[in-house]
C-alpha positions in Angstrom: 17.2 13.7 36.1 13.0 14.1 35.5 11.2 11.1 34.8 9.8 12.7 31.5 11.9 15.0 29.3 10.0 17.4 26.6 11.8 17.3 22.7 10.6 18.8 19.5 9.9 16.6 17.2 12.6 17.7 14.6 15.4 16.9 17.5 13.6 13.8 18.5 13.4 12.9 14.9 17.7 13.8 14.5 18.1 11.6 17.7 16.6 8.8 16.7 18.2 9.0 13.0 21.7 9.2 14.4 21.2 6.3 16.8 20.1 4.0 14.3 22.7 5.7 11.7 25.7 5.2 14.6 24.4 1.0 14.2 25.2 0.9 10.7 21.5 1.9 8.9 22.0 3.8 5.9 21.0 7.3 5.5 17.5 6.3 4.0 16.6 3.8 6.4 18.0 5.5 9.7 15.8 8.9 8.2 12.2 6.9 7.5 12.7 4.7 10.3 13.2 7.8 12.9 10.2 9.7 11.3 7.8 7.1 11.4 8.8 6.3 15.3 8.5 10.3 16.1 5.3 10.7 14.2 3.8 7.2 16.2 5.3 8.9 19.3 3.3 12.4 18.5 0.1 10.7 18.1 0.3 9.1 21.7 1.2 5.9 20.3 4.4 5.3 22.7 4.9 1.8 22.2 5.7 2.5 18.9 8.4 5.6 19.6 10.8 6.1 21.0 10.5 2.5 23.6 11.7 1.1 20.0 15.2 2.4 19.6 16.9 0.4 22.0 15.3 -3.0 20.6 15.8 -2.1 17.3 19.7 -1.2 17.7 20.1 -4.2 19.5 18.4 -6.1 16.4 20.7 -4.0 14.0 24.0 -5.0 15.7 22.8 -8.6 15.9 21.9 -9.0 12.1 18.4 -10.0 12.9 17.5 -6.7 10.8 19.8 -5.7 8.2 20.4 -1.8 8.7 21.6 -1.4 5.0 19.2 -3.1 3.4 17.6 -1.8 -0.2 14.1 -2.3 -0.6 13.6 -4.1 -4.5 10.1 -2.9 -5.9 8.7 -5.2 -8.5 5.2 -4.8 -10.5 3.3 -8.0 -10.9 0.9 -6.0 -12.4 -0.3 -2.8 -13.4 -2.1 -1.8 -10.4 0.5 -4.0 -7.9 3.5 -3.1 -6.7 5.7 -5.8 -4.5 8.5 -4.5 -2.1 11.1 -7.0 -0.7 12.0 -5.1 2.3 15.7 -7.5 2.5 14.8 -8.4 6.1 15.7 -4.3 6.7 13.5 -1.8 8.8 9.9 -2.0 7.5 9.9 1.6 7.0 12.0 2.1 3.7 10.6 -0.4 2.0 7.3 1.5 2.9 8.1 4.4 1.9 9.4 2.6 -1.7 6.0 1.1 -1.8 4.5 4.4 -1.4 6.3 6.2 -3.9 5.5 3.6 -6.3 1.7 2.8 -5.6 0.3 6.6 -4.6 0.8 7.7 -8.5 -0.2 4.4 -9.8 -3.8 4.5 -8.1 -4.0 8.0 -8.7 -3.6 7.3 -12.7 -5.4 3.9 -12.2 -8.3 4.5 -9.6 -6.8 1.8 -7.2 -3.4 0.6 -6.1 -2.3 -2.7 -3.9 1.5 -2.2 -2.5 2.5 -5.5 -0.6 6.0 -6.1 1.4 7.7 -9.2 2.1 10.8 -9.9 4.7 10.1 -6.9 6.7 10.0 -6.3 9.9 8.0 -4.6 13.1 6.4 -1.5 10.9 5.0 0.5 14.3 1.9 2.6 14.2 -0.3 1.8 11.1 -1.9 5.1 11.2 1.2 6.8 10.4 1.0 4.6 6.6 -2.4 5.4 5.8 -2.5 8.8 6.8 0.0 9.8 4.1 -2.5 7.8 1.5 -5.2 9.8 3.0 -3.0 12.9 2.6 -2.3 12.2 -1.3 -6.5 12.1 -1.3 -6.8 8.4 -1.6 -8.8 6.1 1.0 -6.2 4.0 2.4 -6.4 0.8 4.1 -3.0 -1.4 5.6 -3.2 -5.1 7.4 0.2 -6.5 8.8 1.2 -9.6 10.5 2.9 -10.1 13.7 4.5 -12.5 16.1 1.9 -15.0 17.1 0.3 -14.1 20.0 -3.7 -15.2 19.6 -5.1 -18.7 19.3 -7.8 -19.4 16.8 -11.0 -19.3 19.1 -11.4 -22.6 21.3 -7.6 -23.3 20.8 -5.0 -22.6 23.4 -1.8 -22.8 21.0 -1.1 -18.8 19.6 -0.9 -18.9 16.0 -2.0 -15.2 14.9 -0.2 -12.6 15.9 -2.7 -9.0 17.0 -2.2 -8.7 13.5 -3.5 -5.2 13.2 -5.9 -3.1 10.8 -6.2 1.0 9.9 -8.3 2.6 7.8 -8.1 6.5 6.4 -10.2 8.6 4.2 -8.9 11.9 3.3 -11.6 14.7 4.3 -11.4 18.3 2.3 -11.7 20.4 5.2 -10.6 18.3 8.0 -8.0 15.7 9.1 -8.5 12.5 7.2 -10.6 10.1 9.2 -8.3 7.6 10.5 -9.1 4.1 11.8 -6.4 2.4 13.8 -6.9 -0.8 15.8 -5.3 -4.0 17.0 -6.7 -7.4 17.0 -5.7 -8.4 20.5 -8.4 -6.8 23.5 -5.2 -4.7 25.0 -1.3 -4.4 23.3 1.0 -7.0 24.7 3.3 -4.3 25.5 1.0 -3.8 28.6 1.0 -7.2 29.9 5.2 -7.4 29.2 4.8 -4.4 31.0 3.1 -5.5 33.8 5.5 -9.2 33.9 8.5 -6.9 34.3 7.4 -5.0 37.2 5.9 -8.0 38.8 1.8 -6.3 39.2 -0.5 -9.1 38.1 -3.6 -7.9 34.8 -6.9 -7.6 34.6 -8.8 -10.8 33.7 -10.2 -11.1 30.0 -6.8 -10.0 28.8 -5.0 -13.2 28.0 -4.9 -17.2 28.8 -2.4 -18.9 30.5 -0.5 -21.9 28.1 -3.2 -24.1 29.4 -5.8 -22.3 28.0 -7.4 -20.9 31.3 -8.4 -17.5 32.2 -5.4 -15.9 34.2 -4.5 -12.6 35.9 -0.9 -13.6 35.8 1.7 -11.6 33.4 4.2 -13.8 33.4 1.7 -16.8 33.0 -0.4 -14.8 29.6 3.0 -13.8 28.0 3.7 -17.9 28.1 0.2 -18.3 26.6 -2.1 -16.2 24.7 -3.7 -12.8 24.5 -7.9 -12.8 24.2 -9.0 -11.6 20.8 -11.3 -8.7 20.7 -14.9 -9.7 19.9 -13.9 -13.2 20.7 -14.6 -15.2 17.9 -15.2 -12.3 15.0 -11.4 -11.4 16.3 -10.0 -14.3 15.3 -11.6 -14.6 11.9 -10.5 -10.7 11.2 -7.0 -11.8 12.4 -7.3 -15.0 10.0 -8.2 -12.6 7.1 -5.1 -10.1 8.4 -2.6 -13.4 8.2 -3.7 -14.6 4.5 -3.6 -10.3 3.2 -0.2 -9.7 4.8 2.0 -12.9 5.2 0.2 -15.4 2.1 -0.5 -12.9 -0.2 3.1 -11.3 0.6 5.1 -14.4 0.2 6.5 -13.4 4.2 6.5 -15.5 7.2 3.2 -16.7 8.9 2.8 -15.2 12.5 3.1 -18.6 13.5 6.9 -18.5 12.1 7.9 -15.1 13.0 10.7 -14.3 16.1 10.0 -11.8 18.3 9.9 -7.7 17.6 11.8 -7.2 20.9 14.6 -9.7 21.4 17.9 -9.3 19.7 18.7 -13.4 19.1 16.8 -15.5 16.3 16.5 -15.0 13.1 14.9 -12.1 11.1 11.2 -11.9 11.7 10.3 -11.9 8.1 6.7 -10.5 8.4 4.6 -9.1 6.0 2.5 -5.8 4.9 0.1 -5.1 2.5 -1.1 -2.0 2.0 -4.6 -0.8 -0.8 -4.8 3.0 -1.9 -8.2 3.3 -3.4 -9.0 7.0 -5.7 -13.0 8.1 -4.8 -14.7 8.4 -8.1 -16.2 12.0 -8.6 -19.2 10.4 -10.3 -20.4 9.3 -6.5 -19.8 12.7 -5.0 -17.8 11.1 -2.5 -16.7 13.7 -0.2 -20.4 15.2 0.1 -21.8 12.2 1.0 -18.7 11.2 3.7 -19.1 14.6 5.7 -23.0 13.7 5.5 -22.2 10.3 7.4 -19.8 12.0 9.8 -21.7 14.9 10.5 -24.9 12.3 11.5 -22.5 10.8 14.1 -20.7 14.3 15.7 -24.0 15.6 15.8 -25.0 13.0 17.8 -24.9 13.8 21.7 -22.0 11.6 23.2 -20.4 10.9 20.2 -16.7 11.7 18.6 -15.0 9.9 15.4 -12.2 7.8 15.4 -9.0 8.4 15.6 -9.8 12.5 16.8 -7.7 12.3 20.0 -5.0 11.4 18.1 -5.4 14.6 15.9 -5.4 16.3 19.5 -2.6 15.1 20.6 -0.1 15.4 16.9 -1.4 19.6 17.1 -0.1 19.6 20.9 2.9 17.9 19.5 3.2 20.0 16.7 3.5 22.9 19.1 4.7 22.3 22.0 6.8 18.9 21.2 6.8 15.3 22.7 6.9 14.0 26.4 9.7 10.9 27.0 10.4 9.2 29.7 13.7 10.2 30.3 15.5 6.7 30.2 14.4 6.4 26.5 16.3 9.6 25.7 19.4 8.6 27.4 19.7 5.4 25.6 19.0 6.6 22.6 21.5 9.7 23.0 24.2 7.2 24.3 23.5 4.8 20.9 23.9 8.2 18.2 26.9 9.2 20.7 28.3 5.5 19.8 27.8 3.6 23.0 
């Protein structure tokens, strides 16, 4: 067997739907849940793909997410729609937030869609690209696990807790902005724990608070923010948007994205789909500011290797490693 196997994206996308359907998700959920981990896995996000499927069965057939569960949308208000994702995948209950909150900022000029009780909800840019695509700016917070201390501490109480951004563009791909709070994911240092290879230093503090270089020792303690202290504060205003505002669990109380014991994780999004006004002249004066920056020797705009990389994907399909698609072939097969 090759290390890395090559799929299109509408078999990778079947795979993954009949794994997740085999562990008792419902049509809807198994369906959103598979194309949002495809479409994070075309982009080149692959700790959002198809390394999921495994953790995320295990979670399934554990009760620590509910694979059934029906997203309940509520309106608090005109312009806000709330989605109580039932401790299911985050994915439905984004999509129900979607369906709800695209038409209402189109009618209404802006929209705010928050979710409660949901779970790990993957690659961000995948959300706010489809707000982009309905011509909206979109912007999308989330909590997470903790992971990050408030600056000086040495106790995590913020997850990476991360941010994206999107502005749809008329003759481009939207302009997408995509980032985590933490200086690297902590996929790479669980990574680097399991195959026993020590990290860079400036990635994470050991449970003492002290610099360390040690996996195992930073997975017990905390990752470094990014921008030191400004990190924190953006991952402070992440936790009040997506777990306060949302009514979910603080990063401080959620249990981990990757184990299969505990309770649900209970984490929050919230999600703001804003309609340009044509009175501004918005789009001229965006391709303006762009244009200053890609004419600028050196230069490229964010997120534009990950419009690369979904046209290679597009046409030539995804690259797995080949243990990912065994497992998740042996799950839709049942096992």
């Amino acid at each position: 067997m090759t290390d890395v196997e090559t799929i299109g994206l509408a078999e990778a996308t079947d795979l993954i739907r009949a794994a997740l359907a085999a562990q008792g998700a419902s049509e809807a959920a198994a369906v959103a849940t598979a194309r949002a981990l495809v479409a994070a896995e075309a982009e080149g996000q692959t700790g959002h793909g198809f390394s999921r499927v495994e953790d995320y069965a295990a979670q399934a057939r554990s009760g620590k997410v509910v694979p059934d569960a029906i997203p309940q949308i509520t309106r608090p208000f005109p312009a806000s729609i709330h989605v109580d994702a039932g401790h299911g995948f985050a994915y439905p209950a984004l999509d129900a937030a979607l369906e709800v909150g695209l038409p209402a900022a189109r009618e209404m000029g802006i929209a705010i869609m928050t979710v409660t009780r949901s779970h790990h909800c993957g690659a961000l840019s995948v959300q706010v690209d489809r707000i982009a695509q309905a011509g909206l700016i979109g912007l999308m917070v989330a909590n997470a696990p903790k992971a990050i201390a408030p600056w000086g501490g040495a106790e995590a109480l913020f997850g990476t807790n991360p941010i994206a951004f999107s502005v749809p563009r008329a003759d481009a791909d939207p302009l997408i902005v995509d980032l985590s709070l933490s200086v690297v994911a902590r996929g790479k240092v669980m990574n680097a724990a399991k195959s026993g290879k020590p990290i860079p230093e400036g990635w994470a503090l050991d449970a003492d608070g002290n610099p360390t270089t040690d996996a195992k020792a930073a997975l017990a303690g905390t990752m470094l923010p990014m921008g030191g202290p400004k990190g924190t504060a953006l991952a402070l205003m992440v936790e009040v948007l997506s777990a306060l505002l949302t009514g979910a669990q603080r990063s401080s109380e959620a249990s981990s994205f990757f184990a299969a014991d505990g309770p649900p994780p209970g984490v929050g999004q919230t999600l703001l789909a804003i309609r340009p006004g044509a009175d501004v002249d918005f789009a001229a004066r965006l391709e303006a500011l762009l244009t200053d920056i890609t004419d600028m020797p050196g230069t490229r705009l964010p997120g534009a290797r990950r419009a690369e990389a979904l046209a290679h994907a597009a046409r030539d399909g995804i690259s797995v490693p080949a243990h990912y698609l065994a497992a998740t072939r042996r799950l839709a097969q049942g096992a």
